[in-house]
N, C-alpha and C positions, 0 to 999 in steps of 0.2 A: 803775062797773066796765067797761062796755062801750065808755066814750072812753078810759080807761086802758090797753086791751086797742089799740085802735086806733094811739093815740100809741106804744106798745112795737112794734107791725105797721109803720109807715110810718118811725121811725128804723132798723129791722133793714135795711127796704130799700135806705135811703139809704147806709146802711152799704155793704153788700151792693156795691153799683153803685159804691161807689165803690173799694173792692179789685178787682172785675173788670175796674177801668178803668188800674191799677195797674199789675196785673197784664199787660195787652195791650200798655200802653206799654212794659215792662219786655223784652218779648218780641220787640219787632221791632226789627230789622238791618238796617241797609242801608250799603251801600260797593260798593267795586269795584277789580277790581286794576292793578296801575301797572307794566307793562313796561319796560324800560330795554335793549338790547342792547351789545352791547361784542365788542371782536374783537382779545381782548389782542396775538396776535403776529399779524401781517400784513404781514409784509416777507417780497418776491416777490422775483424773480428774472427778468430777460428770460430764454425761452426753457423756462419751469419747469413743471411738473403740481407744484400745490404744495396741502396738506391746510391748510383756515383753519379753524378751530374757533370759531364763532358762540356764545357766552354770552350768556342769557334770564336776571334776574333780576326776582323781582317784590317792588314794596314796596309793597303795597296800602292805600288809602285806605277807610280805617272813617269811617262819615258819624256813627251812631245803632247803640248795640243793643251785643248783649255774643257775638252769634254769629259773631265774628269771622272762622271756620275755614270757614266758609260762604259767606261773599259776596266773599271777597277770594282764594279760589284759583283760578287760572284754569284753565279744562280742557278737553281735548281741542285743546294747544294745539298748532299746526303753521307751519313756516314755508317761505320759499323768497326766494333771493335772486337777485339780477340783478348784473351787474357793468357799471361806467361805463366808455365806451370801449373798448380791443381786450380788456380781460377779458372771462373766457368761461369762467362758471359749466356745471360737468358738471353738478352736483348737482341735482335737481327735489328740489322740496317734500318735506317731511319731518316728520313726525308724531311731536312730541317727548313729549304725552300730558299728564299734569297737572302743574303748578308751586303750589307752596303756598307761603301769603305769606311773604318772607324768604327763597327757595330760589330755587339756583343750576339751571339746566339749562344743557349744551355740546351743540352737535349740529356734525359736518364737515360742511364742503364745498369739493369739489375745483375748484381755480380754475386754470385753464388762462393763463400769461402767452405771449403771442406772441415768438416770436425778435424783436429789434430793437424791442419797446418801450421807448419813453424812459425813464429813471427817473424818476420822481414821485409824487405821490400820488393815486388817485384812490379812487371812494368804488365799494362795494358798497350795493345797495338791497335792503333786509330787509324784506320784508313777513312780520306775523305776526298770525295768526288764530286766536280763541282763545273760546271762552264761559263763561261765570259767573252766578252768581245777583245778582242786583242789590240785592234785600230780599226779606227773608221775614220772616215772623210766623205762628202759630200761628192767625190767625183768617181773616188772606187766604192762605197759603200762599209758595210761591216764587215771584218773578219774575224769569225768565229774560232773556239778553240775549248777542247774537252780538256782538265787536269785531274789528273788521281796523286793525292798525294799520301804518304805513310809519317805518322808520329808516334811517336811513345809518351804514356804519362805513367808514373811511378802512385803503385798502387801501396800502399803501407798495412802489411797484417801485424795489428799490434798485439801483447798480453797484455788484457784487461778484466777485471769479470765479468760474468755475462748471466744473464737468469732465465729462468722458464717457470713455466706453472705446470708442473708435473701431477698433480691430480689436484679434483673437488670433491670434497662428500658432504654431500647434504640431504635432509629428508624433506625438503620442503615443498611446499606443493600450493600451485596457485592460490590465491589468495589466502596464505598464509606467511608466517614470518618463524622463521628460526635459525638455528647454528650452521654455519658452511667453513669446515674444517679447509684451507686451501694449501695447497704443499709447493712452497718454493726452492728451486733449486740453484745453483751457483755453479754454472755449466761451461763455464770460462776458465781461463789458465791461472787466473791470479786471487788472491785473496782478499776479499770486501770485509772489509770494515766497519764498526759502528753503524750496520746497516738497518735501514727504513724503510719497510713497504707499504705504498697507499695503494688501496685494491678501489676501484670503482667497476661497477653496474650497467649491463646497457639490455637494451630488449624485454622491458619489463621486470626486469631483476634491480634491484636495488639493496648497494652494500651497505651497512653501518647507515649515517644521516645522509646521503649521495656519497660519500668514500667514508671507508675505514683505514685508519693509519694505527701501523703496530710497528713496535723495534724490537728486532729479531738479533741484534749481536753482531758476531763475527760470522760471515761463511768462508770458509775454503773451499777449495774445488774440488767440485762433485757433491758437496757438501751441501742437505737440504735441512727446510724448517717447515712446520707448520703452526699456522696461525688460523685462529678462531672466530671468525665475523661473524653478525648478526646480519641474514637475508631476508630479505623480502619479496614474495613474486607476486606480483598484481592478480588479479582475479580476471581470469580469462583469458591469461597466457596458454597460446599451443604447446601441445607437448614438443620436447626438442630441446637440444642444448641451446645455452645463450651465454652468449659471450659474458667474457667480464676480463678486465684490461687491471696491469699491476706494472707498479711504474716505483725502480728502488734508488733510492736516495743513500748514498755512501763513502766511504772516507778511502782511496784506495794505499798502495804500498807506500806510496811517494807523500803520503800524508795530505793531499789535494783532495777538495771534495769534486763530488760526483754523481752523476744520476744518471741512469740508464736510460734507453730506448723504451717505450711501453712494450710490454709482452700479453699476449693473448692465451685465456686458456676458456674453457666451458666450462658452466654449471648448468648440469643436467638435474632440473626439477623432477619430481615426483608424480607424477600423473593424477587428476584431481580427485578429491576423495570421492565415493559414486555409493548409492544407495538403492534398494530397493522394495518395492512394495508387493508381497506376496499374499495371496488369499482374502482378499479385501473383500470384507462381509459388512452388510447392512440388515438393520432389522428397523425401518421406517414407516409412518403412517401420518398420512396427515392428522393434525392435532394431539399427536401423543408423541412420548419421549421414547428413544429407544439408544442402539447402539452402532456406532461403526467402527469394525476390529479388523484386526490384519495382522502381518509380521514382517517386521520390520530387517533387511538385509544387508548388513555391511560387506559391503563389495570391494573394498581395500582401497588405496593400498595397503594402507595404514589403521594402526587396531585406536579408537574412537571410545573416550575415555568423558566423563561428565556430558553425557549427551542430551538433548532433549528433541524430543519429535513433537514438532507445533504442525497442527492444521487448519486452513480457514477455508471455510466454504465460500465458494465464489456465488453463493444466493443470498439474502435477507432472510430467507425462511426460515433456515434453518439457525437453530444455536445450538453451538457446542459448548456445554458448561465450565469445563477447565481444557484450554485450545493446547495444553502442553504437558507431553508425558514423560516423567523421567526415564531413560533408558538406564540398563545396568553399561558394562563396561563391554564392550565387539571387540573382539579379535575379526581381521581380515577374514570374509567369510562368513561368520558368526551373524544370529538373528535373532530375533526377541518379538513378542508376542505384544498388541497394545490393543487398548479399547478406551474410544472417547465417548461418554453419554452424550446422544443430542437427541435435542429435540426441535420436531416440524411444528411450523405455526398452523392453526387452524384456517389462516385464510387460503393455506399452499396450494399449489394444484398437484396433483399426483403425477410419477415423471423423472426422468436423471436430473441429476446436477453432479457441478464437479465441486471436486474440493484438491487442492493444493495442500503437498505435504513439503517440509523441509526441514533439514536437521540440523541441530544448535552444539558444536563440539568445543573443547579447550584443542589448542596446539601445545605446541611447545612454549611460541612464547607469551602464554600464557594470556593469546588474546581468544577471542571468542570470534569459528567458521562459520558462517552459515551455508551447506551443503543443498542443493534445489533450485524453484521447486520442483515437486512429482506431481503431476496432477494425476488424478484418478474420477472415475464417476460409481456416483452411488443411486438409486432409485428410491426415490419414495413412491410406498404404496397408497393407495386410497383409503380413506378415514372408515377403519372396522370399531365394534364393539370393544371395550373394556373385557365382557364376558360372552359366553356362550352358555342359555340357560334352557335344560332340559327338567320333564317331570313326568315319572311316570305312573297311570292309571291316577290322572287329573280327574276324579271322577266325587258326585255329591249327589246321596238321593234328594228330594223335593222335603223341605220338611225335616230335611234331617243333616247334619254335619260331617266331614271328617278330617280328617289329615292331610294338608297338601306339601307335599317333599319334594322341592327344587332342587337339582343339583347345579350348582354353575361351574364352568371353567373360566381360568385366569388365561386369556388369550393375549394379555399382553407378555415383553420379553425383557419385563421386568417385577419382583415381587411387589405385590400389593398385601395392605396391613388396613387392619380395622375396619375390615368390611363390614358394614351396617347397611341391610336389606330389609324395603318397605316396603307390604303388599298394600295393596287399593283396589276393591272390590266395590262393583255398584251391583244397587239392586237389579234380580233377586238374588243376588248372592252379597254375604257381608260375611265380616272376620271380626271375632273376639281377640287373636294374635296377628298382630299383623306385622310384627320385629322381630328380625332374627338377625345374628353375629358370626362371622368367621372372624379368625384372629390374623391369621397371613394364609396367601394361597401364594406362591412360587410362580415362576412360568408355569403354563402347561398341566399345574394342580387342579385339581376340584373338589369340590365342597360341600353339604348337603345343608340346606336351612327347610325348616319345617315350622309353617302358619298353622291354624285354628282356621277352615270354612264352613259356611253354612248354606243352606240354598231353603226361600223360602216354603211356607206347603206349598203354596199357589204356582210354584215355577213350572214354567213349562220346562217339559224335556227336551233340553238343544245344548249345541255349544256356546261360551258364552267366555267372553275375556276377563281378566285380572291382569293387572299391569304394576311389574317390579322398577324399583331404581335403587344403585347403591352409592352411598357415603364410601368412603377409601382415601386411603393414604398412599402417595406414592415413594417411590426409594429416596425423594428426596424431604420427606414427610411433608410433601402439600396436601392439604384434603382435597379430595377433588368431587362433585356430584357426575357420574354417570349419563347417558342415555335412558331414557325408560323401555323396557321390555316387557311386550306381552307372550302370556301363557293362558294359554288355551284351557278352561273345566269343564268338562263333560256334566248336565244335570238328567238326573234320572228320574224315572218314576218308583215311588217306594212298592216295596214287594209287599205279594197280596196271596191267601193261602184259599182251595177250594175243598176243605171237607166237610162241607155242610154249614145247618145254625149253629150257635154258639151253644151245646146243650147246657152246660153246667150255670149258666147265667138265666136259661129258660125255666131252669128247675128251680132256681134259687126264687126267683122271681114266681112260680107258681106257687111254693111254700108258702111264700110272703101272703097269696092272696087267700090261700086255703086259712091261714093261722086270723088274719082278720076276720074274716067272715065267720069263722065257728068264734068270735070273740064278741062279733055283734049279735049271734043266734043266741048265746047265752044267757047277756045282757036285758033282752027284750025278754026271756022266758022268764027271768028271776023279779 
């Protein structure tokens, strides 16, 4: 029993040992990965910043073992290249991270070709650095391992043409549209053909309808053109160049068509046209008409041709008769004088208000700017008189009449015309004239009108009123009735003489009696 037991104990073992041993071989991996690099498109340019896109693919070698996914990806993998001769890698090292077996990675880099390199082929130098597991197994674990390895890819400088946008001129200036002259050059080795430029617009600029397209012919090398677009810059573009991208379409030596990489150049707008408002005068009152003048300042950049200077008061009160003044022609700099009549309503209250100016120009192309607004403020005054009326030695004895001589001034700051002046006298004073006529008084003129008064006998001696109003016409011939104004007449007592009786009317009168009576004494004696 006890060797029976033994022999069943020493086959289990043997067993035993030799599944574990199956088992361990079954378990371990080993390989490693197999880099390859490639640099599909690599045709340069003399004179180029050109983007090469470097492809990593790996096909990794399986030695032993079924852990394939393990010992054949590379990781942390990163590279960095060199260029042969006048190439001139920008790009540093660059950390493309893990590749699994079978898989593609692309990483850029930007390869600088010098002007006047020959065409040919030369090579980029790929170093790539990368670590993986070498073998592992469940009973030793993983072993690790760093590789650096060196490639070459064949970099191709070919002759082809090549262009640039060697200058823009244009005047145009935010929100406005006109000509942008743009100059293309042909800065490659070879000569283009039947060539096509389409220019487009970006950053608030706009070419032609969104692109202008022109055929400019043959260039040779070195060989420029310019072409003539219609631009556009939005309103309210910053100052500052803005891009605009040209992209040529062409037939090259080999008779094969072709198109070019887009090339970048700027157009530097104009700075906005600017204006301004100097000496802004008001002559305002409530319910009368008057003016607001100023002068007007073209500030450039540009000289401002069919202009008109519109303004709108920012109140109801106010109206301004014709809100738009033709300007003559500004040169950058240059100013001009304007005056808009308005007039304050009588309900206004006296006080500023603003009013908003802005300017109406042609461009070039022949659309119509609007420059502003300016706002400004102007005061109206409180509601005075029409006139200012004076009269001197206003004076009338009792019983007796005489001349009364107004002068009035025209206190408004505009000519008045047809002035018809009414006096009205209450008793004891009354007028046989009571209408007098000026024809025009001017600003700041005055005028004399002269009534017919009278003051009863009975009037006491005091002062005592008369009160005028005038009919008028203003500059825009409305009639208009006045305010009534009073004027002050002094009444007097009539003058009185003391040198005695009246002899000559004593004596006449004693005649009288003497001649009666010797005419009755006769009478009775005959």
């Amino acid at each position: 029993m006890a060797v029976a037991v033994a022999v069943l104990f020493v086959c289990l073992t043997v067993s035993a040992g030799a599944v574990v041993g199956q088992q361990t071989q079954r378990d371990f991996t080993r390989g490693e990965p197999d880099i390859s690099v490639y640099a599909p498109d690599a045709d340069v340019t003399p004179g180029s910043d050109t983007r090469i896109d470097i492809q990593l693919q790996n096909s990794g070698d399986l030695d032993t073992g079924s852990r394939s996914e393990e010992v054949l990806a590379a990781r942390a993998v990163s590279v960095a290249a060199d260029g042969e001769g006048p190439l001139d890698v920008r790009t540093g090292r660059t950390a493309v991270g893990t590749i699994a077996d079978g898989s593609l990675a692309t990483t850029p880099f930007q390869v600088v070709v010098p002007e006047g390199t020959e065409p040919g082929t030369y090579e980029l130098d790929v170093k790539v650095r990368y670590s993986y597991v070498e073998q592992t197994s469940s009973v030793s674990g993983q072993q690790r391992e760093t590789e650096t390895e060196r490639h070459t890819v064949d970099i191709r400088v070919v002759s082809e043409p090549r262009f640039a946008i060697t200058d823009v001129d244009t005047d145009v200036q935010p929100g406005t549209s006109g000509d942008a002259d743009v100059t293309i050059e042909n800065v490659g080795s070879e000569r283009a053909n039947a060539t096509r430029v389409t220019l487009r617009g970006s950053g608030g600029v706009t070419l032609g309808t969104g692109e202008a397209r022109s055929f400019v012919g043959d260039l040779a090398p070195d060989e420029s053109v310019t072409v003539t677009v219609e631009a556009a810059v939005a309103e309210g573009v910053a100052t500052g160049a803005k891009p605009i991208e040209a992209t040529v379409d062409y037939t090259n030596t080999d008779g094969a068509e072709a198109q070019s990489d887009p090339v970048v150049g700027h157009l530097d707008p104009l700075s906005e046209q600017s204006f301004d408002i100097e000496g802004l005068e008001e002559t305002l009152s409530v319910g009368y008409a008057g003016n607001i003048t100023g002068t007007l300042r073209n500030e450039g950049p540009r000289p401002v041709s069919d202009g008109v200077l519109v303004i709108e008061p920012a109140s109801d009160s106010l109206f301004v008769e014709e809100g738009r003044y033709a300007l003559p022609e500004l040169d950058s700099g240059e100013a001009a004088e304007f005056a808009f009549p308005t007039e304050v309503s009588g309900q206004a209250l006296a006080g500023p208000r603003q009013v908003r100016f802005s300017v109406e120009y042609a461009n070039e192309g022949e659309s119509t700017v609007t420059a502003g607004p300016i706002s400004e403020r102007v005061v109206v005054d409180e509601r005075r008189g029409e006139f200012s009326v004076t009269a001197e030695n206003a004076t009338v004895e009792a019983g007796g009449s005489s001349d009364l001589v107004v002068t009035i001034t025209n206190e408004r700051p505009e000519t008045l015309s047809n002035i018809d002046a009414r006096l009205y006298a209450n008793s004891p004073l009354s007028t046989s004239s009571d209408e007098a006529f000026i024809s025009e008084l001017e600003p700041g003129e005055s005028g004399e009108l002269r009534f017919s008064l009278s003051a009863a006998g009975g009037a006491m001696a005091k002062t005592y009123p008369v009160e005028l109003d005038f009919q008028y016409d203003n500059r825009r011939g409305e009639s208009t009735l006045s305010d009534t104004y009073q004027q002050a007449v002094s009444v007097e007592e009539p003058e009185t003489t003391d040198e005695g009786p009246p002899v000559v009317p004593i004596a006449v009168g004693v005649v009288a009696v003497l001649v009666v009576g010797a005419g009755l004494w006769w009478r009775r004696r005959n």
